[in-house]
C-alpha positions in Angstrom: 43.4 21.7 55.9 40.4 22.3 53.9 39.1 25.5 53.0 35.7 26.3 55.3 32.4 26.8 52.9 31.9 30.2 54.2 28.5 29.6 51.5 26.6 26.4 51.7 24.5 25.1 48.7 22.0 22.7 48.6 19.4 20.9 46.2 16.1 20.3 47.1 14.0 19.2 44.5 13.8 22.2 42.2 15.0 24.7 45.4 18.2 25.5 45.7 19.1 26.3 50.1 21.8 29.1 49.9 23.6 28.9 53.3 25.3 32.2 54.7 28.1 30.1 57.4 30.0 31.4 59.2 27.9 31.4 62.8 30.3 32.1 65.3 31.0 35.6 63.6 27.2 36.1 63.0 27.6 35.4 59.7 29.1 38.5 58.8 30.4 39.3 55.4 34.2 38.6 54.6 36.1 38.3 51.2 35.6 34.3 51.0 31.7 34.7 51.6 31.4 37.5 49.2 33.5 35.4 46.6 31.3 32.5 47.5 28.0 34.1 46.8 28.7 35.3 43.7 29.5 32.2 42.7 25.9 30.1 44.4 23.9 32.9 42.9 25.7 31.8 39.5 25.3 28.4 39.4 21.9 28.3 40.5 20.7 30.7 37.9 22.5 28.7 35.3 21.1 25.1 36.1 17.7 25.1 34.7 16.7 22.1 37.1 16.4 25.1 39.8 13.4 27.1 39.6 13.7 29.1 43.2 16.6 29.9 45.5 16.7 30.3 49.3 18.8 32.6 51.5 19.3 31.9 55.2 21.7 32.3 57.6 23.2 29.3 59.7 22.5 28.8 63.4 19.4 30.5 65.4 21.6 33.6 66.8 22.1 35.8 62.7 20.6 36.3 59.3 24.0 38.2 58.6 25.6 40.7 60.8 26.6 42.6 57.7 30.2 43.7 56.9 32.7 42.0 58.9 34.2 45.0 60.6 37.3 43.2 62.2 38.1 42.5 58.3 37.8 45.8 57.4 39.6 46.7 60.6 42.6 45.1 59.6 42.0 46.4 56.2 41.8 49.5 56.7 41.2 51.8 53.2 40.8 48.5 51.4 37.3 48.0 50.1 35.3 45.5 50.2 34.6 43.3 46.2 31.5 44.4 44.9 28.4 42.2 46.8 25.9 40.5 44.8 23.4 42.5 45.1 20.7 41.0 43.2 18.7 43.6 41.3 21.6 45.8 41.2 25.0 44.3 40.8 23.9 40.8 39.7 20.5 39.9 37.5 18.9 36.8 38.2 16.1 35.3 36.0 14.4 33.2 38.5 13.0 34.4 42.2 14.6 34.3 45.7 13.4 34.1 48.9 15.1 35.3 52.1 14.7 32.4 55.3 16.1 35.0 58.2 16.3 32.9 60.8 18.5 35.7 63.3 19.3 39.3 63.3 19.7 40.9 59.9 21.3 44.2 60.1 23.2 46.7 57.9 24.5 43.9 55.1 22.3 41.3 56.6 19.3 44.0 55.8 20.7 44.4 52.6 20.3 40.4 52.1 17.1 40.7 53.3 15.7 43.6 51.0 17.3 42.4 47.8 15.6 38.8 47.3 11.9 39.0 45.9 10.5 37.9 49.0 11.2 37.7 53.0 10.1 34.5 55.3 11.0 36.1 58.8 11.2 33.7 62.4 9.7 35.1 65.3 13.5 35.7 66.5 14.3 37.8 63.8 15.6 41.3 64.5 16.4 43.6 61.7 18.3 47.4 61.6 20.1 49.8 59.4 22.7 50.5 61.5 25.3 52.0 58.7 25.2 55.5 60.5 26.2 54.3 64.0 29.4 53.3 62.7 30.1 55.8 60.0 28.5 54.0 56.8 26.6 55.1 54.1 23.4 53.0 52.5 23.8 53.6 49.1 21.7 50.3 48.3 18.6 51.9 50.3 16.6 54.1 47.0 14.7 50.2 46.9 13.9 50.3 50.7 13.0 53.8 50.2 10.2 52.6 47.2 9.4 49.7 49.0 8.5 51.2 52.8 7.9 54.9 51.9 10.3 57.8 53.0 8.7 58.2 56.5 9.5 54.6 58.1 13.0 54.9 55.6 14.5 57.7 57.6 13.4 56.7 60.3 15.3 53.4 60.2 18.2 55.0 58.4 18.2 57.6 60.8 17.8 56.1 64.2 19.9 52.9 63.5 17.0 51.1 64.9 16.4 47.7 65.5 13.2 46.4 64.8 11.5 42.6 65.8 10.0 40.5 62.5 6.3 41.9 63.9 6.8 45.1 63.2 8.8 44.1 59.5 5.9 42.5 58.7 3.7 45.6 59.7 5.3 47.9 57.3 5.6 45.4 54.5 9.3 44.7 54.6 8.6 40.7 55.7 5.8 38.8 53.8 5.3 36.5 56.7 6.3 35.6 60.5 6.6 31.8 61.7 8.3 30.6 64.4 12.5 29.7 64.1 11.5 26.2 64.2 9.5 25.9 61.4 11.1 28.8 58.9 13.2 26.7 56.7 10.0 24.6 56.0 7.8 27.1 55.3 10.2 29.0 53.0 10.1 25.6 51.2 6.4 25.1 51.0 6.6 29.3 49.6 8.7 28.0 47.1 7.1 25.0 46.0 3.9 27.1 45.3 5.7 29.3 43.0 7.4 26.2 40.9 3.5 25.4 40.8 3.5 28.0 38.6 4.2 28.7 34.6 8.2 29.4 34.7 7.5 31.9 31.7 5.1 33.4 33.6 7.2 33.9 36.7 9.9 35.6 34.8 7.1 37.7 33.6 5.9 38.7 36.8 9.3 39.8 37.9 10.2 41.6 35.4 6.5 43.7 35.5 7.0 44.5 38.7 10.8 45.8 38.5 9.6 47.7 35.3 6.7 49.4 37.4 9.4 50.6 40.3 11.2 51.8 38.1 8.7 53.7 35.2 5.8 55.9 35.6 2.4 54.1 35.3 1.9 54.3 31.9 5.2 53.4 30.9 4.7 50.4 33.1 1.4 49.3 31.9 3.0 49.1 28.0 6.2 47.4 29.0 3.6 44.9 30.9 1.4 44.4 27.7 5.3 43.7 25.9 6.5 41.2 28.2 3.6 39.3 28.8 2.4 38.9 25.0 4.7 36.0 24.4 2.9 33.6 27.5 -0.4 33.8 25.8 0.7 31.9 22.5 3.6 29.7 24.3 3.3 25.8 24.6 3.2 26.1 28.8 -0.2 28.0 27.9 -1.7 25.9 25.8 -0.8 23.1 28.5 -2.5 25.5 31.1 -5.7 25.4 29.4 -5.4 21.7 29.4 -4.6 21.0 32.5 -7.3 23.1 33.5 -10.0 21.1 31.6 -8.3 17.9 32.4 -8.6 18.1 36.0 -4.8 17.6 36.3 -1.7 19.6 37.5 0.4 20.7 34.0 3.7 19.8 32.7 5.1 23.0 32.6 8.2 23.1 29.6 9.5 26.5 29.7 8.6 27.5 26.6 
């Protein structure tokens, strides 16, 4: 009997759709999906036909219910393998966005948090609930930055759940569209970013990490550093071009 694809990959065009599966458990996280992450992450980081990456979760009921607690049951003492956390344990040189299409708690916020940007459905639910069942949320210092200590504790400390309105309301979802239409409009997100100069995209990221993680002037001098390079690059000079020309540009990478 085959092996189930806990992770499901898929090309579209320049996308690659990243595919949490495993419904009927909520999509929770097990040893195979961890394993399987890693390696999607990988390989669509590597192929330098894929400029953006998607996360969902499969089926209309879960994002990701987080750690698979039967697994650990039965594991007891044994930890789980490292997740890729992207930003933290695993460095990616091209965007993602997260498509959460269900509830996305604990893990499943953790998912949620760690790709660049966040396409919520209407359905969406999302909580910390690590505390209500002993857990710590040692990945939260970037939620912290992102929402502000206030809403932090009280999400860490309530084990709230919260709808994809009120995610949007304190700026952890950039949008809200209904289930039916989420995977479509993650898409049309990501085509408008391969739109864009891939130099200057890595740029972008990287100012932005830099600036949560220096002071201001730091920040601003690391930005002057990392952008320098764009200004005298062939995609550029093609910009300029393009511009004039009345055209969309060729975009080379270089």
């Amino acid at each position: 009997m085959a092996t189930q694809k806990e992770v499901l990959f898929e090309v579209r065009g320049q996308c690659a759709l990243i595919t949490l599966n495993r419904p009927d458990q909520r999509n929770a996280i097990d040893r195979p999906m961890c394993a399987q992450l890693w390696r999607a992450f990988e390989d669509f980081d590597k192929d330098p036909a894929l400029r953006v990456a998607i996360l969902t979760g499969a089926g209309d009921k879960a994002f990701s219910a987080g750690r698979d607690l039967k697994e650990a049951t039965r594991e007891e003492g044994l930890p789980l393998p490292p997740l890729p956390l992207l930003g933290d344990t695993l460095h990616l040189t091209k965007p993602v966005i997260a498509a959460v299409n269900g509830v996305a708690i604990a893990g499943g916020w953790v998912f949620a948090q760690m790709c660049d940007l966040c396409i919520a459905a209407d359905t969406a639910k999302f909580g910390i609930t690590e505390p209500k069942v002993g857990r710590g949320v040692a990945w939260s210092p970037p939620m912290i930055h992102m929402l502000g200590s206030r809403i932090a504790l009280e999400l860490m400390l309530t084990g709230r759940t919260i709808d994809a309105n009120r995610a949007y309301e304190i700026g952890f979802v950039n949008r809200v569209v209904p289930r039916a239409e989420l995977i479509d409009a993650a898409l049309a997100m990501a085509e408008e970013i391969i739109e864009c100069a891939p130099l200057s995209v890595v740029a972008v990221r990287q100012v932005v990490r830099h600036t949560l993680n220096m002071g201001l002037d730091a920040a601003l001098e690391v930005g002057r550093q990392v952008c320098a390079p764009l200004y005298v690059s062939e995609d550029a000079n093609e910009g300029a071009r393009a511009f004039k020309e009345k055209r969309k540009p060729q975009w080379k990478g270089r």
